[in-house]
Backbone bond lengths (Angstrom), bond angles and torsions (degrees), N, CA, C in turn:
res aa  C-N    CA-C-N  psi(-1)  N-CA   C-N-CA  omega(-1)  CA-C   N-CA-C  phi
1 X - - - 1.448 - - 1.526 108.44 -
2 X 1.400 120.41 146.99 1.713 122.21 172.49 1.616 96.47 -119.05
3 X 1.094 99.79 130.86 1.774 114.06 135.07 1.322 144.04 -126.49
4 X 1.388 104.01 153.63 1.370 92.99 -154.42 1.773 113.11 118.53
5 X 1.609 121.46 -177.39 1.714 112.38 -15.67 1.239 108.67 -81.06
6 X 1.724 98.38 177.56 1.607 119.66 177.85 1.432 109.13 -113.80
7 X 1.118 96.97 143.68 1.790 93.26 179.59 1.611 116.19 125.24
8 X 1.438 115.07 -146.73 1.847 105.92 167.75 1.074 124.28 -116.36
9 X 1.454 139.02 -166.74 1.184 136.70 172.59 1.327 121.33 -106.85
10 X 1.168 130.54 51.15 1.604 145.32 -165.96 1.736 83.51 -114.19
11 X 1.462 83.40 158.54 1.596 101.66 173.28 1.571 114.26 63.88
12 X 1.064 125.28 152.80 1.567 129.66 165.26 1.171 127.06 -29.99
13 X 1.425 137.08 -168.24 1.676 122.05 -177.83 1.927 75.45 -143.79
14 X 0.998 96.14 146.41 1.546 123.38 167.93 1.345 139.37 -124.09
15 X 1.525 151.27 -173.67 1.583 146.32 160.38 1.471 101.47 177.85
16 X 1.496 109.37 129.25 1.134 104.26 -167.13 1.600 89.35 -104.72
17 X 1.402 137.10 -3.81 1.455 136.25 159.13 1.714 98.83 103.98
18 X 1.434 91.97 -167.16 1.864 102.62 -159.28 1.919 92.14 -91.62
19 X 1.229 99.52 170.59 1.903 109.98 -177.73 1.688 82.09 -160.20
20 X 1.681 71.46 169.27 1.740 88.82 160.65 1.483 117.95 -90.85
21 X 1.127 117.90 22.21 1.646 117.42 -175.87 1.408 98.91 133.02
22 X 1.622 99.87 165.51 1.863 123.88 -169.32 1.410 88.25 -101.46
23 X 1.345 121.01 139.43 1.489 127.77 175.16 1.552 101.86 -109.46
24 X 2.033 117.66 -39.79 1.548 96.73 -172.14 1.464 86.77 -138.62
25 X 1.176 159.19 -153.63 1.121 164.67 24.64 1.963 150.23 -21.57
26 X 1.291 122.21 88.89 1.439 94.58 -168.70 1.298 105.71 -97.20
27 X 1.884 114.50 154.69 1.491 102.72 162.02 1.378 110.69 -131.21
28 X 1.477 115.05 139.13 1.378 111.33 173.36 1.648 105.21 -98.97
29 X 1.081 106.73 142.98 1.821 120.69 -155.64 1.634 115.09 -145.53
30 X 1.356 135.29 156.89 1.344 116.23 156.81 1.655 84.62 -168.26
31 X 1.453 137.20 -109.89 1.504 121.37 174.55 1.467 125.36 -72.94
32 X 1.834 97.27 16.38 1.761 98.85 179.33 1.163 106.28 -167.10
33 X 1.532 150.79 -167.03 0.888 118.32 169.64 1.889 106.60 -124.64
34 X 0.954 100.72 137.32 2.062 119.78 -151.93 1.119 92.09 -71.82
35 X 1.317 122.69 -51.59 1.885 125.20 -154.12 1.371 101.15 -174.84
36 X 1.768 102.49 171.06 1.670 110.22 -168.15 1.774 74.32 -160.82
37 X 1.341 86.69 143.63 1.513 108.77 150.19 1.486 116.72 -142.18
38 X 1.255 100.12 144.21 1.997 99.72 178.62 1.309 109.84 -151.02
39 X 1.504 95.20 136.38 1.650 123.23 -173.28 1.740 106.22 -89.26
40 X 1.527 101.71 116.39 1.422 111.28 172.64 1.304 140.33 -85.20
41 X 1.043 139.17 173.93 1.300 115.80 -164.46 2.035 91.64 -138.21
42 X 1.315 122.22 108.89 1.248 134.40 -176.98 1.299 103.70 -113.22
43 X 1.252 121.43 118.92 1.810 143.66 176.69 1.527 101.32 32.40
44 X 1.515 111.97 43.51 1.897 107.90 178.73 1.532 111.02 99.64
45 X 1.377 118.52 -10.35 1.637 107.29 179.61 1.779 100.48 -118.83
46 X 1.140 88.01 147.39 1.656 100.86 177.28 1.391 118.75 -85.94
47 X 1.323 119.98 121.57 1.491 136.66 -168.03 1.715 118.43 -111.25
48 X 1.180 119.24 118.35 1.410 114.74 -169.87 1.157 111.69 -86.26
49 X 1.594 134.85 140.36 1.451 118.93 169.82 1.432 91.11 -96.96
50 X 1.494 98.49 -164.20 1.485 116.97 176.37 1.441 128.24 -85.62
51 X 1.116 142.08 143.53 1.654 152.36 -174.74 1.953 76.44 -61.59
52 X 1.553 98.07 137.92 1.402 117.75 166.13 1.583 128.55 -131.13
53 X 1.183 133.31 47.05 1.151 156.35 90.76 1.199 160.45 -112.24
54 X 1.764 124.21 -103.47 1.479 104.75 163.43 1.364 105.45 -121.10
55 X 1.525 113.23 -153.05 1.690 99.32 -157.15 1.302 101.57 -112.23
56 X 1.519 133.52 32.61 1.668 156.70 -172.88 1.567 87.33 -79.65
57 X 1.374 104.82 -175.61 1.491 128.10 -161.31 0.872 139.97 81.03
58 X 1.291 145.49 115.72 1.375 144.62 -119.21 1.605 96.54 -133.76
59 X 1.520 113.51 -5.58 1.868 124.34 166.04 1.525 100.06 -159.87
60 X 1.466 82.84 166.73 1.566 93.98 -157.41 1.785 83.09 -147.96
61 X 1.771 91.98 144.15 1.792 94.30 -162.79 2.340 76.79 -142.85
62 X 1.281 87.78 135.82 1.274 104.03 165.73 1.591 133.70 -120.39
63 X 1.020 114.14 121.27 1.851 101.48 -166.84 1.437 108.14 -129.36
64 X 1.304 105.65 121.37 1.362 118.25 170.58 1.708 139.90 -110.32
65 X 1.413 94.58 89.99 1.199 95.96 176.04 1.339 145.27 -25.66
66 X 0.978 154.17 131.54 1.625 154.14 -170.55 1.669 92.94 -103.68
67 X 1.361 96.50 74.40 1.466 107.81 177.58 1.366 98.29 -74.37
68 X 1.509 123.15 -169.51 1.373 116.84 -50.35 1.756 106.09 -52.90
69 X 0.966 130.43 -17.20 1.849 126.13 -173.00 1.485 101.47 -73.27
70 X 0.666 95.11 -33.53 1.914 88.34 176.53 1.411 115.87 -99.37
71 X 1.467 114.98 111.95 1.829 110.86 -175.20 1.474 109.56 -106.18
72 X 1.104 145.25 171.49 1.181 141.69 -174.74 1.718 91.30 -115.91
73 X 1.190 94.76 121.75 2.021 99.20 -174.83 1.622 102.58 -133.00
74 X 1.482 127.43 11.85 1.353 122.61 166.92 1.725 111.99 -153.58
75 X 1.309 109.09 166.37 1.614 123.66 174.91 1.518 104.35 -159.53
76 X 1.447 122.31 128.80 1.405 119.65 175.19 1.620 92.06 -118.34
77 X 1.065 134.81 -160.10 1.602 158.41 -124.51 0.932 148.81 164.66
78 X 1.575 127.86 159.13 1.783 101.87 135.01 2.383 76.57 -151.02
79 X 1.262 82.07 -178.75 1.499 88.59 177.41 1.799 96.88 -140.79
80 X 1.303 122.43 -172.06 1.376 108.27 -153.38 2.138 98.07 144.50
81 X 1.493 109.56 132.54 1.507 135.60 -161.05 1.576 73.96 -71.94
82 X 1.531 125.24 117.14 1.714 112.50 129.66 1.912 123.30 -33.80
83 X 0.957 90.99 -52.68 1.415 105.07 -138.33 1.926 85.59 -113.30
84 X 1.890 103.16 137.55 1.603 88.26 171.01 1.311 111.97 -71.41
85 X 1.471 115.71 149.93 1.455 151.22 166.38 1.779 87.84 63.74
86 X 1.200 131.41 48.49 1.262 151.84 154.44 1.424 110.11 -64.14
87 X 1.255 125.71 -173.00 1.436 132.53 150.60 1.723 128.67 -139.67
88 X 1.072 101.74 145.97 1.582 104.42 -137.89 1.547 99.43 -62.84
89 X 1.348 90.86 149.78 1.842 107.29 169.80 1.070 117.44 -123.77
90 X 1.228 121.65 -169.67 1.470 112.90 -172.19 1.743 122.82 -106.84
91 X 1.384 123.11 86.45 1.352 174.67 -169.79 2.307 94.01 -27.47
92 X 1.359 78.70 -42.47 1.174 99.79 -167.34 1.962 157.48 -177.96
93 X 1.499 137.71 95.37 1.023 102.34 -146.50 1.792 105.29 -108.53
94 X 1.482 113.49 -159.71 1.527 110.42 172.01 1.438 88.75 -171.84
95 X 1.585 102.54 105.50 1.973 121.66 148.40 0.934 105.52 -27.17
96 X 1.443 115.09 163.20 1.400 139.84 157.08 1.528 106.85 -144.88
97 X 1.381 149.52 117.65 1.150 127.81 134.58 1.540 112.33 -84.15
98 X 1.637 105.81 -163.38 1.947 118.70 169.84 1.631 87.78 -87.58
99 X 1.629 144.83 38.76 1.406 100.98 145.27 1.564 70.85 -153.79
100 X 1.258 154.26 4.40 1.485 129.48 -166.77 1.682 100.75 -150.98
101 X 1.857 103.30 150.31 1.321 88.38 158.06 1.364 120.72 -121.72
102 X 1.345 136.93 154.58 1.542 124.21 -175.17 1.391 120.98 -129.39
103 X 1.388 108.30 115.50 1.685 114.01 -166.57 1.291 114.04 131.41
104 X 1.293 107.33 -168.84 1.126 152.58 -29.11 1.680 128.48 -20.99
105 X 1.195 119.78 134.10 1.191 113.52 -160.12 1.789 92.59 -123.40
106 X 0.921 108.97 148.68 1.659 100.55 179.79 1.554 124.47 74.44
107 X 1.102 111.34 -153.45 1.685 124.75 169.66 1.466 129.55 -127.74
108 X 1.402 119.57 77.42 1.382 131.14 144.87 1.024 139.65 26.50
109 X 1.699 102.46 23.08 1.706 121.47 -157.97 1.468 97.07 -112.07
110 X 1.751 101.56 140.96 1.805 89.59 170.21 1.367 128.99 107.93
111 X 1.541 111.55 171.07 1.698 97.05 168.23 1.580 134.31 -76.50
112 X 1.459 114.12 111.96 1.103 107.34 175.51 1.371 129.30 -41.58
113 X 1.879 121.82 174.72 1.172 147.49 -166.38 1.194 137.20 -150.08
114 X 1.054 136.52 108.77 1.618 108.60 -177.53 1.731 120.76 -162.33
115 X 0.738 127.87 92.66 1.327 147.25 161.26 1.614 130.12 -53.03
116 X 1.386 132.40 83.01 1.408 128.24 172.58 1.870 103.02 -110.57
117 X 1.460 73.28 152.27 1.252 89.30 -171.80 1.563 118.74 -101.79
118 X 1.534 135.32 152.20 2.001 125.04 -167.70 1.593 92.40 -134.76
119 X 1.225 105.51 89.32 1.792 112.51 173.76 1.414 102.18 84.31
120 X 1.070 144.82 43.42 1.338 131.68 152.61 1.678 103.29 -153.44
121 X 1.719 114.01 -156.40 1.155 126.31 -168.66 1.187 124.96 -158.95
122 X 1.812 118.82 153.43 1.475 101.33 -174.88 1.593 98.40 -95.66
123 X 1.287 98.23 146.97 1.846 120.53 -171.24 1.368 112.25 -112.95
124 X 1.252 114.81 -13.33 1.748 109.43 179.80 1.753 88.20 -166.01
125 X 1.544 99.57 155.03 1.327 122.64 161.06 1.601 116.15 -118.06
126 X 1.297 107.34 126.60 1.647 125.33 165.64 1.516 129.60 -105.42
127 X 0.928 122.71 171.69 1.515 125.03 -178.81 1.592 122.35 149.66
128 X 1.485 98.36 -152.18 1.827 113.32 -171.46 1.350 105.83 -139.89
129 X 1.476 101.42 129.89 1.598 107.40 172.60 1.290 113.10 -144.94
130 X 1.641 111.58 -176.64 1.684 101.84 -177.47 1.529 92.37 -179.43
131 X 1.021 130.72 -84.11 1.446 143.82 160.35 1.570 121.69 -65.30
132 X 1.385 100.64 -62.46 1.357 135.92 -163.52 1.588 93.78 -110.03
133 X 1.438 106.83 178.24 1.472 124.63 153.76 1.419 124.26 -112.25
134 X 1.081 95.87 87.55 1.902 136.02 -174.92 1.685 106.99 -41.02
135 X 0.953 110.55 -34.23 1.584 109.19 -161.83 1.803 107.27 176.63
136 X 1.311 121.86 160.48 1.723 118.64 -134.82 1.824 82.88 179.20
137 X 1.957 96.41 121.55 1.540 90.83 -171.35 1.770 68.46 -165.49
138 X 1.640 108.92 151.60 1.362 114.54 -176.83 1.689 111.84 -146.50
139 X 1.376 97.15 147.41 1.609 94.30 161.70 1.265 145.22 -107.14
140 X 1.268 118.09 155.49 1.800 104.69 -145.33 1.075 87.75 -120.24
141 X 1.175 114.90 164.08 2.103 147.02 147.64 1.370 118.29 -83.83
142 X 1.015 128.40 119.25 1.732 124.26 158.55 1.736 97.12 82.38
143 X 1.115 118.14 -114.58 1.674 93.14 -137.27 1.554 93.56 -136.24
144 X 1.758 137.95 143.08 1.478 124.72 -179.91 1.759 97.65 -153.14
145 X 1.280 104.96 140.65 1.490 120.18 -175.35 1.656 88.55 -76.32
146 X 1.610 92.76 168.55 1.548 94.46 -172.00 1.745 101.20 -76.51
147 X 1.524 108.82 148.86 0.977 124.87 157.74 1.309 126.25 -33.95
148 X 1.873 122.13 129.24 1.906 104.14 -161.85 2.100 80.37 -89.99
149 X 1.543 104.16 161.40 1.449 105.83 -179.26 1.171 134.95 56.47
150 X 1.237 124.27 25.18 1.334 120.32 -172.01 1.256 128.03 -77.29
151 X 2.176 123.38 62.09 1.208 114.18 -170.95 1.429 117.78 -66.56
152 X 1.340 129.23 -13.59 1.456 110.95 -169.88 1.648 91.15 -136.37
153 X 1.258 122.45 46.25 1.345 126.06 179.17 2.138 110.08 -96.87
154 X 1.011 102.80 152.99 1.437 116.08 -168.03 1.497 93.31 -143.68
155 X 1.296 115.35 112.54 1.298 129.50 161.02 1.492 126.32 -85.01
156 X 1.417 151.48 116.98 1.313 151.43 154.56 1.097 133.23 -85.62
157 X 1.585 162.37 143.87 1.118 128.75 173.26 1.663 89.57 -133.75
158 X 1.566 109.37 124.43 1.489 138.77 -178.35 1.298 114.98 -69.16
């Protein structure tokens, strides 16, 4: 299943596809958040996707899961215009696995987001980027209550 994305439609559209689970995540961030990259985890080997925005951020936060026992089963938000009469990017995020939480990452500006997950996991991240990281939409395993706020959310089920 995907939900999502949240955020605007600036920048390209992307999907880095389904895994058996997120092993690390990095984000580079400072009043928004610039880019994310995340390392997957396919039948036991670790798989890199691609850097998904630009090369801004003024800190850089890396998190590594203690996969397979540690799954990543949430992400909250907010999204929000950088720039006046801009279009919104993504403002800000905050991990969740089943034993840790990580963040706030960014700045707290905007419409919120938030996604937890009840017996399953997110397996891939999708979205829009260009500069920034425009928009942030993921795919899950097993089972997820609806998303709280979902104004610009698009649900599929695969």
């Amino acid at each position: 299943m995907v939900v999502g994305p949240w955020g605007g439609d600036g920048g390209s559209s992307w999907d880095d596809g389904s895994y058996s689970g997120v092993r690390e995540i990095t984000i580079f961030y400072g009043d928004c958040i610039d880019s994310i990259r995340v390392v997957y985890d396919k039948n036991g080997e670790p798989v890199s996707g691609d850097k998904h925005g630009g090369g801004g951020g003024g800190q850089t936060s890396e998190i590594k899961l203690q996969y397979p026992e540690e799954k990543l089963i949430g992400v909250s938000g907010h999204y929000h215009p950088f720039w006046i009469n801009g279009t919104p990017i993504i403002r800000s995020l905050t991990l969740k696995s089943n034993r840790r939480t990580f963040g706030s990452f960014g700045v707290e500006e905007g419409t919120p987001f938030s996604l937890t997950m009840d017996g399953g996991q997110i397996v891939g991240f999708l979205g829009r980027s260009g500069l920034y990281l425009d928009a942030i939409g993921f795919r899950l395993s097993g089972t997820a209550p609806p998303p709280k706020l979902p104004c610009q959310m698009v649900c599929t089920i695969l």
